[in-house]
C-alpha positions as a Markdown table, in Angstrom:
| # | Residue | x | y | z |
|---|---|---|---|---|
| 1 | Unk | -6.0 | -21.7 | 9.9 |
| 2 | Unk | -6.9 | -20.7 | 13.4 |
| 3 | Unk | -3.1 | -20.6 | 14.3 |
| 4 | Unk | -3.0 | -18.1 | 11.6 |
| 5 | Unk | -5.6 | -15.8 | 12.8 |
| 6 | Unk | -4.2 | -15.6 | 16.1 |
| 7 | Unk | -0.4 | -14.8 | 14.5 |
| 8 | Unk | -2.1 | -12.3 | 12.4 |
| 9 | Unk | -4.1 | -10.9 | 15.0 |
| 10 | Unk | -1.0 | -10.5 | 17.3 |
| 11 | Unk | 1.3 | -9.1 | 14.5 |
| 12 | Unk | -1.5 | -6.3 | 14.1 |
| 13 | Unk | -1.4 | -5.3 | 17.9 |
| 14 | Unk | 2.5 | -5.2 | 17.7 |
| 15 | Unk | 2.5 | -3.1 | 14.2 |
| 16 | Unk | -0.3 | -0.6 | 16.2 |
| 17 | Unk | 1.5 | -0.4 | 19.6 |
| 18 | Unk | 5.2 | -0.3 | 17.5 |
| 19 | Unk | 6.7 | -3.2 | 18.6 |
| 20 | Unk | 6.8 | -4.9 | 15.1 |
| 21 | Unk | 10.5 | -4.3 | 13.5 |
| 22 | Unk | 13.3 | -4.8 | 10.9 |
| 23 | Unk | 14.9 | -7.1 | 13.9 |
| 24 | Unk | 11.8 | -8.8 | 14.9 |
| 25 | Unk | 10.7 | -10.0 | 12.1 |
| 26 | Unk | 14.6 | -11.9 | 10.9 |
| 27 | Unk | 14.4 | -13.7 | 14.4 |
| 28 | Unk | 10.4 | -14.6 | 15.1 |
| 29 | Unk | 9.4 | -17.7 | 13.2 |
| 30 | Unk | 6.0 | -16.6 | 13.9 |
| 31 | Unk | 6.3 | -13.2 | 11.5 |
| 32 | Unk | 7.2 | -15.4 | 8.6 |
| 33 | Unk | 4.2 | -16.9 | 8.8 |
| 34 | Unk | 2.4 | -13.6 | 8.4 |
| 35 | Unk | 5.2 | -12.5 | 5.7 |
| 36 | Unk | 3.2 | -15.2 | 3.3 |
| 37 | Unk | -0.1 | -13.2 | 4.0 |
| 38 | Unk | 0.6 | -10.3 | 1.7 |
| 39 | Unk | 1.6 | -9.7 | -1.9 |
| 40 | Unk | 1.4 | -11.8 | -4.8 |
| 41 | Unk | 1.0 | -11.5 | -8.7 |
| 42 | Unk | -0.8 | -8.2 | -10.2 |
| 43 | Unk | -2.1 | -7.3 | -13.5 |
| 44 | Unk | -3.0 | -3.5 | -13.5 |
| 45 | Unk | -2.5 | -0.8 | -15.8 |
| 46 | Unk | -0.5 | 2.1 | -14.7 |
| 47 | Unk | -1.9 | 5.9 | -14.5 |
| 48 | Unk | -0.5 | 6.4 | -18.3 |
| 49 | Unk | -3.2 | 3.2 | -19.3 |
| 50 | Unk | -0.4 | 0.7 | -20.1 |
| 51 | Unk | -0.5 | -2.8 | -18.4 |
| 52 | Unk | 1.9 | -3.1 | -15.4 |
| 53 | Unk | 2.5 | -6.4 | -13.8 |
| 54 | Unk | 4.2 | -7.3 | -10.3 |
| 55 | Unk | 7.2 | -8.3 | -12.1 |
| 56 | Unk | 7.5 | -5.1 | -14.0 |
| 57 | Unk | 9.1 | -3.7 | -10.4 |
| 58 | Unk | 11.4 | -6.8 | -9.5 |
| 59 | Unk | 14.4 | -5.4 | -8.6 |
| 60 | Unk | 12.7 | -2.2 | -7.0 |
| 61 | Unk | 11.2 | -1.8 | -3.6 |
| 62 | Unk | 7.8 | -1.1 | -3.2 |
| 63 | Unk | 5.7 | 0.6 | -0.9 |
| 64 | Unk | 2.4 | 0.6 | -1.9 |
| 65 | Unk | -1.0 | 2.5 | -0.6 |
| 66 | Unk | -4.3 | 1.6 | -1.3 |
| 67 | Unk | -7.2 | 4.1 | -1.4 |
| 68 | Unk | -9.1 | 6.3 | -4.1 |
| 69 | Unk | -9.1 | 9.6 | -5.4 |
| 70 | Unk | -12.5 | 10.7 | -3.8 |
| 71 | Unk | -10.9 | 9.8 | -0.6 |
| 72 | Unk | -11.7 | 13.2 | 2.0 |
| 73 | Unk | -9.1 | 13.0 | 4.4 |
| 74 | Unk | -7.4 | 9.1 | 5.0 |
| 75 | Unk | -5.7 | 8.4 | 1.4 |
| 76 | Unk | -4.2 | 12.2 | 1.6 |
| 77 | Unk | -2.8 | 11.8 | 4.6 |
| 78 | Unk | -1.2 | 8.2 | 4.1 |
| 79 | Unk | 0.3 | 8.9 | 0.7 |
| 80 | Unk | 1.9 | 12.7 | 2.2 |
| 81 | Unk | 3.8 | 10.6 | 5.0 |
| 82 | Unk | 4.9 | 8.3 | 2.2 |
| 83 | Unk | 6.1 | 11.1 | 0.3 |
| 84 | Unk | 7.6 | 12.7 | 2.9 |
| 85 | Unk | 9.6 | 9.3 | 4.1 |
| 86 | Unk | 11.2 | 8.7 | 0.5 |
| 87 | Unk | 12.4 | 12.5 | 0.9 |
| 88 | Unk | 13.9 | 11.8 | 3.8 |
| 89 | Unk | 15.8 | 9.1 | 2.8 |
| 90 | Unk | 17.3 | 11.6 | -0.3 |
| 91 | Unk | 19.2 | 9.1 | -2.6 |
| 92 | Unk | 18.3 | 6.1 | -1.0 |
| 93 | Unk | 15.1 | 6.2 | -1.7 |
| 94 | Unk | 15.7 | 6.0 | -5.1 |
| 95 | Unk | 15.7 | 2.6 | -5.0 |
| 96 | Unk | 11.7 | 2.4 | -4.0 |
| 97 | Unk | 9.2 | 2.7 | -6.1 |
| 98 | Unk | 6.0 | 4.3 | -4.5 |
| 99 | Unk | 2.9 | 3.2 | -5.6 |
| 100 | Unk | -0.8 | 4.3 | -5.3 |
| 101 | Unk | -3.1 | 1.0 | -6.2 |
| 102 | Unk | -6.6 | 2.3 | -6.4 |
| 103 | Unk | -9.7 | 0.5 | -5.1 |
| 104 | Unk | -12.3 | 2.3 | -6.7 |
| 105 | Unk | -11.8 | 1.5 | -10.3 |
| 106 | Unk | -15.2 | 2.9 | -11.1 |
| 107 | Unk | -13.8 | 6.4 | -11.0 |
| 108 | Unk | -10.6 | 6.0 | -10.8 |
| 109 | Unk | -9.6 | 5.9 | -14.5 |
| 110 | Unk | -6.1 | 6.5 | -15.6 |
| 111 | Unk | -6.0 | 10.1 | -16.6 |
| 112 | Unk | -7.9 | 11.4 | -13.3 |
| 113 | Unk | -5.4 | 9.0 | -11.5 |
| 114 | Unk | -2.7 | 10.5 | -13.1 |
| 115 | Unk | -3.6 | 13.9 | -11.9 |
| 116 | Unk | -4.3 | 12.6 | -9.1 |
| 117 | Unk | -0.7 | 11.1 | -7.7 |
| 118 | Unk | 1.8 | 14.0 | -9.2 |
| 119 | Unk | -0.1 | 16.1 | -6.5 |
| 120 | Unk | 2.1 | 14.1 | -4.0 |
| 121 | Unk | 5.0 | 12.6 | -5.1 |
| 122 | Unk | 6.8 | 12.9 | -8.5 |
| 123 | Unk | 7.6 | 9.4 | -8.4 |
| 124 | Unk | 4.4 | 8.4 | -7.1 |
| 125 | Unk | 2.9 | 5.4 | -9.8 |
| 126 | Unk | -0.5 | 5.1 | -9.6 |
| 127 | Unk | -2.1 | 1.9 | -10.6 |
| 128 | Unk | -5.8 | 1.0 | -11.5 |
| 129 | Unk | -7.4 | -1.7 | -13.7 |
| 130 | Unk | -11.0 | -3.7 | -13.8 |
| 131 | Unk | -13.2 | -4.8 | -11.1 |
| 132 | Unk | -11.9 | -8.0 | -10.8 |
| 133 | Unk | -8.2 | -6.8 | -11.3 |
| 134 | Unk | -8.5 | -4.8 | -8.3 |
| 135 | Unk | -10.2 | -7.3 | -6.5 |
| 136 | Unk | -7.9 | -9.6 | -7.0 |
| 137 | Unk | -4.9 | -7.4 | -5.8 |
| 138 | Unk | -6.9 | -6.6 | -3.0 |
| 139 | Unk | -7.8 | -10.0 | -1.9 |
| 140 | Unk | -3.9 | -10.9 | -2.2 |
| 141 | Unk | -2.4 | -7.9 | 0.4 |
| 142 | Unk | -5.6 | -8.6 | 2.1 |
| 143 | Unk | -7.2 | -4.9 | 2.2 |
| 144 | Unk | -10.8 | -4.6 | 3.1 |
| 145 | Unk | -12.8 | -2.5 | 1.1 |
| 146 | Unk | -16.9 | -1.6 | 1.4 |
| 147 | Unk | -18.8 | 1.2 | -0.7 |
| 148 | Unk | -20.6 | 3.4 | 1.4 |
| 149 | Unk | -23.7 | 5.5 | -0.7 |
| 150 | Unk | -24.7 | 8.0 | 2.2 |
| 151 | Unk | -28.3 | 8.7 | 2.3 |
| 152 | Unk | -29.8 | 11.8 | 0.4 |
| 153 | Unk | -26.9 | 11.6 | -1.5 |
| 154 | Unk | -26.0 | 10.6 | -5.2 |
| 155 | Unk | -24.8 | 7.1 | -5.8 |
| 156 | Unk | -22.2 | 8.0 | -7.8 |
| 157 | Unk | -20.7 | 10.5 | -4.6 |
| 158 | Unk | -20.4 | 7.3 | -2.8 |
| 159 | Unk | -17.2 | 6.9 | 0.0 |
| 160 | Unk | -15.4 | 3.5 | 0.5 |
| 161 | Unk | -14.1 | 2.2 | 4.1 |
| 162 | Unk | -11.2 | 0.7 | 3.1 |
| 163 | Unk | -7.7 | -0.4 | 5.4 |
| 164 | Unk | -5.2 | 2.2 | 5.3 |
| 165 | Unk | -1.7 | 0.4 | 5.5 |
| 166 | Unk | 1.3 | 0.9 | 3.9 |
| 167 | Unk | 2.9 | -2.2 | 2.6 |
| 168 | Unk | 7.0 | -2.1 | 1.8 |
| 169 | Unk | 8.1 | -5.0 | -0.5 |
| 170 | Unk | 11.2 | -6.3 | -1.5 |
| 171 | Unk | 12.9 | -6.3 | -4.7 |
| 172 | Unk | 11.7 | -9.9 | -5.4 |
| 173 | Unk | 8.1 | -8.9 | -4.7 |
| 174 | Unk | 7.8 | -10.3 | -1.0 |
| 175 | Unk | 6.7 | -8.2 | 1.8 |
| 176 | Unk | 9.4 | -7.1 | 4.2 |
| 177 | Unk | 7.0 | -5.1 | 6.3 |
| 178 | Unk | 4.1 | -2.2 | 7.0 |
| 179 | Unk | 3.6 | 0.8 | 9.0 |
| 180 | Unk | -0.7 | 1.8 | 10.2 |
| 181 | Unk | -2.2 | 4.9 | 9.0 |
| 182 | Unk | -0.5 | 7.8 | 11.5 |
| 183 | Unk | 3.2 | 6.9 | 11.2 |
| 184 | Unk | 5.5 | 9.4 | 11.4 |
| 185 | Unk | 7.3 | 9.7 | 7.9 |
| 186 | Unk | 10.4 | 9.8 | 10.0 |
| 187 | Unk | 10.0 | 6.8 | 11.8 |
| 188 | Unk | 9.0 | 5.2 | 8.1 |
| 189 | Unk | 12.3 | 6.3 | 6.6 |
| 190 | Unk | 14.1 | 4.7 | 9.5 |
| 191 | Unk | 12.6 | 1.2 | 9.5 |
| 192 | Unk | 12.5 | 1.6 | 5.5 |
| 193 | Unk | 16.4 | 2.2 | 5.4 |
| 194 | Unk | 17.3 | -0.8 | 7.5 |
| 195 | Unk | 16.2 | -2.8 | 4.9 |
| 196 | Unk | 17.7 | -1.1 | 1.8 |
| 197 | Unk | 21.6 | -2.0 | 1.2 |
């Protein structure tokens, strides 16, 4: 478990200072290791309220953000590069499915979700479900996530800390790789096309 940490550890200084790669991680034992860290089985419904499943996108790439609706600045941001990489790739990245996993399911009901992604991309899915739905598909791509109620303020105008990665999976459902919060959507699209055939 500790050898993990450390792995995990070092893959997140490489993935910050951009040494992480298509290349590097088909020749380091060591990123396999942290490949088996991320993803797993879902049960969500989808922004129209209809139950969606990890294997409803096998055969489709992923790249998946997690954040909420009420988010001020963060989620906007991440989810415009991620728009603006799948332009960039034009008819390539047809084959990858975008999708917005909320981690506020409080507020983040279907419709308001549904409103809520179109804004950015019109392939953009966004995906929402119970407490412990969502905690579950957090606890499996490992995304931190803590409400924060500010002081004077309602509790229901609450913020939540949350990561801010961007996870790309493969059409089998296992994770290829990630890019941190600031990537440039062109340097996205590039290490996203290297993977696509």
């Amino acid at each position: 478990m500790m050898r993990v940490r450390v792995v995990f550890c070092a893959f997140l200084f490489m993935l910050a200072n951009g040494v992480f790669s298509p290349a590097f991680a088909t020749e380091n034992k060591e990123t396999h290791v942290i490949a088996n860290l991320f993803g797993g089985p879902f049960d969500l419904v989808n922004q129209d309220g209809k139950p969606v499943t990890d294997r409803s996108f096998r055969g489709r790439y992923m790249l998946i953000y997690f954040g909420y609706t009420y988010c001020p600045d963060i989620c906007p941001t991440g989810l415009s590069t991620m728009a603006m990489a799948l332009d960039l790739l034009k008819e390539r990245g047809a084959k990858i499915q975008p999708i917005f996993v909320s981690i506020d399911p409080e507020r983040d009901q279907p419709a308001f979700l549904k409103q809520y992604v179109t804004a950015f991309h019109p392939r953009l899915i966004g995906l929402t479900g119970s407490e412990k739905q969502v905690r579950a598909i957090a606890k499996a791509y490992r995304v931190h996530r803590s409400k924060v109620i500010e002081k004077g303020k309602p509790a229901d105008e609450y913020l939540v800390n949350h990561s801010s990665l961007t996870y790309l999976m493969g059409p089998d459902g296992r994770f290829l790789t990630m890019f941190p919060h600031g990537s440039d959507p062109a340097v996205m699209a590039k290490a996203i096309e290297k993977y696509l055939p």
